[in-house]
Biopython code that builds the backbone (N, CA, C, O; Angstrom):
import numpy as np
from Bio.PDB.StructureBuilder import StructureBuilder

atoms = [
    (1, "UNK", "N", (-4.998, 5.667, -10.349)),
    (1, "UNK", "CA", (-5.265, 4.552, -9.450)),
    (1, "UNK", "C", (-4.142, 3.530, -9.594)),
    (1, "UNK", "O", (-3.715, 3.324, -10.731)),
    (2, "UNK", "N", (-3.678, 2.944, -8.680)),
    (2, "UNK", "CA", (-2.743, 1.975, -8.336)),
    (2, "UNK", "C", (-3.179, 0.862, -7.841)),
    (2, "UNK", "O", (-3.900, 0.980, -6.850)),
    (3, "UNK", "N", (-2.830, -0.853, -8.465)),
    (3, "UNK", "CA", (-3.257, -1.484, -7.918)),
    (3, "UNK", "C", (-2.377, -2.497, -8.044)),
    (3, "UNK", "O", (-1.951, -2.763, -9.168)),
    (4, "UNK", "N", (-1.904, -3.323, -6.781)),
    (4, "UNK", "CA", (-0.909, -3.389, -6.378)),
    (4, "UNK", "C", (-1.285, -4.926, -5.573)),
    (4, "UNK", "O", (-2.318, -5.005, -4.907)),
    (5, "UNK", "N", (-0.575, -5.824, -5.677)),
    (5, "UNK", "CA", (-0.829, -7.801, -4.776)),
    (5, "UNK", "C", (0.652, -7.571, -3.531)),
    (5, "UNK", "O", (1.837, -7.458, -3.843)),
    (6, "UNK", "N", (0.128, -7.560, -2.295)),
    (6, "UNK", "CA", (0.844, -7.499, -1.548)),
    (6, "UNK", "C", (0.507, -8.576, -0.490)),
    (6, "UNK", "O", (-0.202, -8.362, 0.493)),
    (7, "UNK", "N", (1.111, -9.795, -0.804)),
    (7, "UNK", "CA", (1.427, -10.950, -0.334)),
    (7, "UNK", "C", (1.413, -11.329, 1.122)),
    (7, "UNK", "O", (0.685, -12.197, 1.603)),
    (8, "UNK", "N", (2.354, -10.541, 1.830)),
    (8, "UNK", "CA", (2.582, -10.410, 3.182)),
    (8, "UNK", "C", (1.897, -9.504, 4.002)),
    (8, "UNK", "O", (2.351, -9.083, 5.065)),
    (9, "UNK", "N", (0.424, -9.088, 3.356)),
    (9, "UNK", "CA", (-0.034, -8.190, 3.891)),
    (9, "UNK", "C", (-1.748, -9.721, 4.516)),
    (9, "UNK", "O", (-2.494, -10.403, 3.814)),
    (10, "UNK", "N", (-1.639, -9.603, 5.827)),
    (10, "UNK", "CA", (-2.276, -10.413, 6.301)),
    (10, "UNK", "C", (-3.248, -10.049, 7.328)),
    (10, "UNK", "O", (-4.237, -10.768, 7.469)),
    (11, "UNK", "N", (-3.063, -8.870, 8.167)),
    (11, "UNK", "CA", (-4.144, -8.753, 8.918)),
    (11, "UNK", "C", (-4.134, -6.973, 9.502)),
    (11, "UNK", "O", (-3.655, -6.064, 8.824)),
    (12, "UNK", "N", (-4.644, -6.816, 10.605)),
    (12, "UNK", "CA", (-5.190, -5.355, 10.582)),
    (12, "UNK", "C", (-3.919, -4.487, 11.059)),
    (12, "UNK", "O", (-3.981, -3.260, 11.136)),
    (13, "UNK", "N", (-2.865, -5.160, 11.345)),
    (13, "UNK", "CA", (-1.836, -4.219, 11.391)),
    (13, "UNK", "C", (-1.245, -3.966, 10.860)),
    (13, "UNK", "O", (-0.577, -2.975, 11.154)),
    (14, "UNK", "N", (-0.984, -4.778, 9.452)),
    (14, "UNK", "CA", (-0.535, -4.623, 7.826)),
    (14, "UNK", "C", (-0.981, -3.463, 7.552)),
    (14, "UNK", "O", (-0.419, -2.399, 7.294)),
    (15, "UNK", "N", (-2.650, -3.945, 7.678)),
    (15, "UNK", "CA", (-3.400, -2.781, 6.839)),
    (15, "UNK", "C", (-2.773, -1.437, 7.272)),
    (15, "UNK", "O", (-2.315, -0.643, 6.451)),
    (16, "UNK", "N", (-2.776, -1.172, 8.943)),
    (16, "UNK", "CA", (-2.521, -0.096, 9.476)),
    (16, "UNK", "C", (-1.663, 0.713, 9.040)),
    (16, "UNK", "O", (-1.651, 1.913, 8.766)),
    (17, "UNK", "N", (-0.515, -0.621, 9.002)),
    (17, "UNK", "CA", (0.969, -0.034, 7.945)),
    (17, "UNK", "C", (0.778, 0.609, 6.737)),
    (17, "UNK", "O", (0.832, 1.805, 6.451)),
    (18, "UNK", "N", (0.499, -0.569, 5.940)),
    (18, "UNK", "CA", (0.455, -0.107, 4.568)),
    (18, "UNK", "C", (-0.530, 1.155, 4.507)),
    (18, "UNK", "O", (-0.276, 1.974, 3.624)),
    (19, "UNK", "N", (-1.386, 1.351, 5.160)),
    (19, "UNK", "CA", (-2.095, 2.985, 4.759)),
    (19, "UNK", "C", (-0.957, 4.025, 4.961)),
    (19, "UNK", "O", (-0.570, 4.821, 4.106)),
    (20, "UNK", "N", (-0.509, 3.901, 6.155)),
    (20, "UNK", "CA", (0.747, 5.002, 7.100)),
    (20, "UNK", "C", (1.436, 5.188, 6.305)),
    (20, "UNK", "O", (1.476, 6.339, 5.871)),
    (21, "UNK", "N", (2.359, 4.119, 5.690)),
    (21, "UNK", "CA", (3.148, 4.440, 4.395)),
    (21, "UNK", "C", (2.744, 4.899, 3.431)),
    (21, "UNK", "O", (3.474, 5.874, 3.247)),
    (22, "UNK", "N", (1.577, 4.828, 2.139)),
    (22, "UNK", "CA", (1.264, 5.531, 1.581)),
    (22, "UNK", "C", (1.194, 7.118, 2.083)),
    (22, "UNK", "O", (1.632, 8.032, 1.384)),
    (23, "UNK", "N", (0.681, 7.288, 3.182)),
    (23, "UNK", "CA", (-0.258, 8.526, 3.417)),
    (23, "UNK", "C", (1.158, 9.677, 3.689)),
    (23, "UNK", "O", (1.122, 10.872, 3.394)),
    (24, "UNK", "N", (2.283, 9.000, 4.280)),
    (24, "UNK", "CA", (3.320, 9.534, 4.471)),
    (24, "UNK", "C", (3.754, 10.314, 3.419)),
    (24, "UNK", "O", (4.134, 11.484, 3.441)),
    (25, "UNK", "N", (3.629, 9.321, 2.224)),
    (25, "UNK", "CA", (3.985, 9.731, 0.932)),
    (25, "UNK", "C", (3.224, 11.181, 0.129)),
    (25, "UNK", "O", (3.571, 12.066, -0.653)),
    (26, "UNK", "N", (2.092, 10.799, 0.821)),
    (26, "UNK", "CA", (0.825, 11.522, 0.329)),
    (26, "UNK", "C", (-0.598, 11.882, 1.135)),
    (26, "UNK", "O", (-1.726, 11.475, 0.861)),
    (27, "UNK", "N", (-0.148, 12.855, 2.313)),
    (27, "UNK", "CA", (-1.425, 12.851, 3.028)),
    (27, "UNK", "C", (-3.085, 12.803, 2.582)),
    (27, "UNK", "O", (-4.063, 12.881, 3.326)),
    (28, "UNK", "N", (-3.041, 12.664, 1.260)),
    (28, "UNK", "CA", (-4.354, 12.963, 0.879)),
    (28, "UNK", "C", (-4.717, 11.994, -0.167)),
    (28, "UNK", "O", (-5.607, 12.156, -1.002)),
    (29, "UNK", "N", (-4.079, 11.145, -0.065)),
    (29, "UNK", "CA", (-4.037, 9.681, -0.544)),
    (29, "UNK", "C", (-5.204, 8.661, -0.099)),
    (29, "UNK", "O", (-5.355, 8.276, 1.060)),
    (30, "UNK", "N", (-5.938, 8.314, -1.099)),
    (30, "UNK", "CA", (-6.892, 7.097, -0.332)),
    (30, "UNK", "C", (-6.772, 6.008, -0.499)),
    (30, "UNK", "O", (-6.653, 5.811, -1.708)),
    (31, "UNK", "N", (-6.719, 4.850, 0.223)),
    (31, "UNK", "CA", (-5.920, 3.838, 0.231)),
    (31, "UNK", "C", (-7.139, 2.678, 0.478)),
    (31, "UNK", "O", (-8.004, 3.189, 1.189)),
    (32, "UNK", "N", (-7.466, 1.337, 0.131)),
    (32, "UNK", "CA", (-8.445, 0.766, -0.256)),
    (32, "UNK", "C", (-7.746, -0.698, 0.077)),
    (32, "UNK", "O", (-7.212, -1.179, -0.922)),
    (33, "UNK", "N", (-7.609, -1.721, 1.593)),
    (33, "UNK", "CA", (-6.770, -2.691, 1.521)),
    (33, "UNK", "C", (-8.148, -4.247, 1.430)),
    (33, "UNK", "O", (-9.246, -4.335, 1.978)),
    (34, "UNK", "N", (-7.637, -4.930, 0.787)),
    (34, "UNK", "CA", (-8.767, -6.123, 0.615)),
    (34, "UNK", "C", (-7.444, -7.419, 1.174)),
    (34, "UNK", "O", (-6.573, -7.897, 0.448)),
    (35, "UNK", "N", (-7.715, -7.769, 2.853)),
    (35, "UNK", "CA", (-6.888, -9.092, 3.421)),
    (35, "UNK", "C", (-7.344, -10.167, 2.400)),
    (35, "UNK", "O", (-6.578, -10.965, 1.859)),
    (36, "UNK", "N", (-8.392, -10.108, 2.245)),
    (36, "UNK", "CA", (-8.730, -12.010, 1.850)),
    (36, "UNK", "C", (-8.180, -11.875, 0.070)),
    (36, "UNK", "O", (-7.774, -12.904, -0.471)),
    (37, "UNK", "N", (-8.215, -10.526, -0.742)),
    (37, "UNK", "CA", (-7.639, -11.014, -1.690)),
    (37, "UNK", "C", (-5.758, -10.181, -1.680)),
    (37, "UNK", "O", (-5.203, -10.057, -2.772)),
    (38, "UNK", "N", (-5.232, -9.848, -0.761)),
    (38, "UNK", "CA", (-4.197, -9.449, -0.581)),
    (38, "UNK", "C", (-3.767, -8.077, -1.552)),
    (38, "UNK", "O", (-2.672, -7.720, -1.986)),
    (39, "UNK", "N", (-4.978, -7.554, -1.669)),
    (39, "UNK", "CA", (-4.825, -6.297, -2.925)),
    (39, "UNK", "C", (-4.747, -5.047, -1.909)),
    (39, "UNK", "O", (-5.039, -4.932, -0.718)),
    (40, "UNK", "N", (-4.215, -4.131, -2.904)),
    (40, "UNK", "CA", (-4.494, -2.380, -2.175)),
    (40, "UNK", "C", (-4.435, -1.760, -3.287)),
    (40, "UNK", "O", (-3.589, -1.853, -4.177)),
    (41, "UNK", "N", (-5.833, -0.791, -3.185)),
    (41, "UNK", "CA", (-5.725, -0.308, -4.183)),
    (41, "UNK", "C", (-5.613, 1.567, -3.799)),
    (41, "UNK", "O", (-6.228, 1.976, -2.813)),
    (42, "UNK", "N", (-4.938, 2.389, -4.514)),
    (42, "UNK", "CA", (-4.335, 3.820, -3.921)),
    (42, "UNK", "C", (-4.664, 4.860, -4.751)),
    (42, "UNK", "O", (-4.728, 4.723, -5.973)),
    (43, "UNK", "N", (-4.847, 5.740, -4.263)),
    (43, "UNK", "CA", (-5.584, 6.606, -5.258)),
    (43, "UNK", "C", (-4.065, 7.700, -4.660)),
    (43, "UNK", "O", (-3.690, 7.734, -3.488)),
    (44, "UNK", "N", (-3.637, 8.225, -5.428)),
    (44, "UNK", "CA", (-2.325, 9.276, -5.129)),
    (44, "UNK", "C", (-1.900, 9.864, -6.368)),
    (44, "UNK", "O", (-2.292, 9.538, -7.488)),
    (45, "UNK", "N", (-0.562, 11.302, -5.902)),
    (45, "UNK", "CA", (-0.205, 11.558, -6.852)),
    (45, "UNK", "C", (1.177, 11.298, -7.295)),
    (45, "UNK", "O", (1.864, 11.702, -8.233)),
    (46, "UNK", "N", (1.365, 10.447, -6.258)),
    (46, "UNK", "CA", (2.814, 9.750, -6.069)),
    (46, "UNK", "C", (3.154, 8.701, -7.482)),
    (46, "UNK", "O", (2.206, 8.427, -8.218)),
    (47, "UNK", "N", (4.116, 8.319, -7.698)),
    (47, "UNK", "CA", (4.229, 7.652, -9.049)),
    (47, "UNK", "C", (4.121, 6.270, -8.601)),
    (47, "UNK", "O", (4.636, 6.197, -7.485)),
    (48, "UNK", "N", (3.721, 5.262, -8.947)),
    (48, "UNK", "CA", (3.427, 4.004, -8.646)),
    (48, "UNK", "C", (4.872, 3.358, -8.025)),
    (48, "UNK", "O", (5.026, 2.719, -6.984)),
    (49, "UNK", "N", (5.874, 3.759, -9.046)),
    (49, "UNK", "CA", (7.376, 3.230, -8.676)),
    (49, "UNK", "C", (7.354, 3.852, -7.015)),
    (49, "UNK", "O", (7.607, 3.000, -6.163)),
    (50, "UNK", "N", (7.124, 5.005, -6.605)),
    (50, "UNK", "CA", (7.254, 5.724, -5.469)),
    (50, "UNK", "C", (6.805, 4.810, -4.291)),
    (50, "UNK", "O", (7.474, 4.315, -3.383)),
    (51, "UNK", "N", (5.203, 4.716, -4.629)),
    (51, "UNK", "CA", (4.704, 4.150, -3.856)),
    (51, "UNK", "C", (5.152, 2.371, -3.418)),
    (51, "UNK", "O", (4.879, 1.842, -2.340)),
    (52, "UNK", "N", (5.909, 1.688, -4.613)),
    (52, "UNK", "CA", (6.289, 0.565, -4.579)),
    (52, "UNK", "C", (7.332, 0.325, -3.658)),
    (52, "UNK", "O", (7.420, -0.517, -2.765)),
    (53, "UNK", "N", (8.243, 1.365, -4.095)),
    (53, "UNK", "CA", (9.140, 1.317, -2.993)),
    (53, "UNK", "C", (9.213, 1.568, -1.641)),
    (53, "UNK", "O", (9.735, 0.764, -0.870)),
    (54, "UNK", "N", (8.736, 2.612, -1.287)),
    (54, "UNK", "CA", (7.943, 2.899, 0.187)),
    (54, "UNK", "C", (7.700, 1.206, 0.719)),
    (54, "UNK", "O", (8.484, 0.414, 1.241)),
    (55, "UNK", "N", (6.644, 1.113, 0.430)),
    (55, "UNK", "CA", (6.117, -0.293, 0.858)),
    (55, "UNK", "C", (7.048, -1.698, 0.844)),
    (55, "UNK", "O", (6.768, -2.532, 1.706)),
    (56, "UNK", "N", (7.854, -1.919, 0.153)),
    (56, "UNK", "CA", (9.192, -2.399, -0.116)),
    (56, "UNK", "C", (9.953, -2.437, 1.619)),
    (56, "UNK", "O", (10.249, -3.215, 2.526)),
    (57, "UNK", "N", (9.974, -1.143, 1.277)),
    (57, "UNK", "CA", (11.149, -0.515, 2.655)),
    (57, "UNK", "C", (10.363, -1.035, 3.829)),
    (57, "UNK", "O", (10.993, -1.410, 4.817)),
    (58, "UNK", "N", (8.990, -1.097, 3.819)),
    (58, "UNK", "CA", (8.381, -1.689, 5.335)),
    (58, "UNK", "C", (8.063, -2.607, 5.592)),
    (58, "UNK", "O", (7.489, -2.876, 6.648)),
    (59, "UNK", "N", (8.443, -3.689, 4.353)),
    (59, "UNK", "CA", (8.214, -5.461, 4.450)),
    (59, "UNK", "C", (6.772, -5.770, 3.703)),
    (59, "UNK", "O", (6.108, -6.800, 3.820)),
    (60, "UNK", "N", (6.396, -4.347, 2.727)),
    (60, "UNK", "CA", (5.455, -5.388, 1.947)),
    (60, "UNK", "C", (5.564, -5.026, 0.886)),
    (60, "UNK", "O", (5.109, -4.003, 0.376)),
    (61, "UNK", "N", (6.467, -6.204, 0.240)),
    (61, "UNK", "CA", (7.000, -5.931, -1.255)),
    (61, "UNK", "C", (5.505, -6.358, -3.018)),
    (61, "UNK", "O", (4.852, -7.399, -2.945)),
    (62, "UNK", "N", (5.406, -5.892, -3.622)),
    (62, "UNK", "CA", (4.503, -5.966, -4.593)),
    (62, "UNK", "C", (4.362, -7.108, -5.662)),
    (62, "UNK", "O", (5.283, -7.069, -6.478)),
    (63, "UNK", "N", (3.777, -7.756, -5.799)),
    (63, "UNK", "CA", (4.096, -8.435, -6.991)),
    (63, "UNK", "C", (3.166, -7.750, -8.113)),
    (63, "UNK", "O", (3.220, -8.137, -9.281)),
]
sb = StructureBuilder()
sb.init_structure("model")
sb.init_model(0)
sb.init_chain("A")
sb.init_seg("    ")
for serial, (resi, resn, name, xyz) in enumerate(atoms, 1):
    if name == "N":
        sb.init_residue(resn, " ", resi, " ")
    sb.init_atom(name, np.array(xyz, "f"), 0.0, 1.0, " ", f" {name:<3s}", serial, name[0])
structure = sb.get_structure()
């Protein structure tokens, strides 16, 4: 499990994103986004660094 504060992630087309990107990574990836506390949490077999960067590359960087 991966859990991950993504700042710039604000409403339902974030979300849309940020799943797409994971899932890209990992079609069988489940992806868990919470707007009001800016979290996502990912269930994959991708390495966390993997997944960090992905998301990086599409404007929603991790703290």
């Amino acid at each position: 499990m991966i859990e991950l504060t993504l700042p710039d992630m604000t409403c339902g087309h974030c979300v849309k994103t940020v799943t797409g990107t994971v899932q890209k990574l990992d079609a069988a990836a489940q992806v868990q986004c919470d707007l009001a506390t800016h979290t996502v949490r990912i269930e994959t077999t991708q390495s966390a660094e993997t997944v960090k960067q992905a998301l990086a590359e599409e404007g929603y960087p991790a703290r």
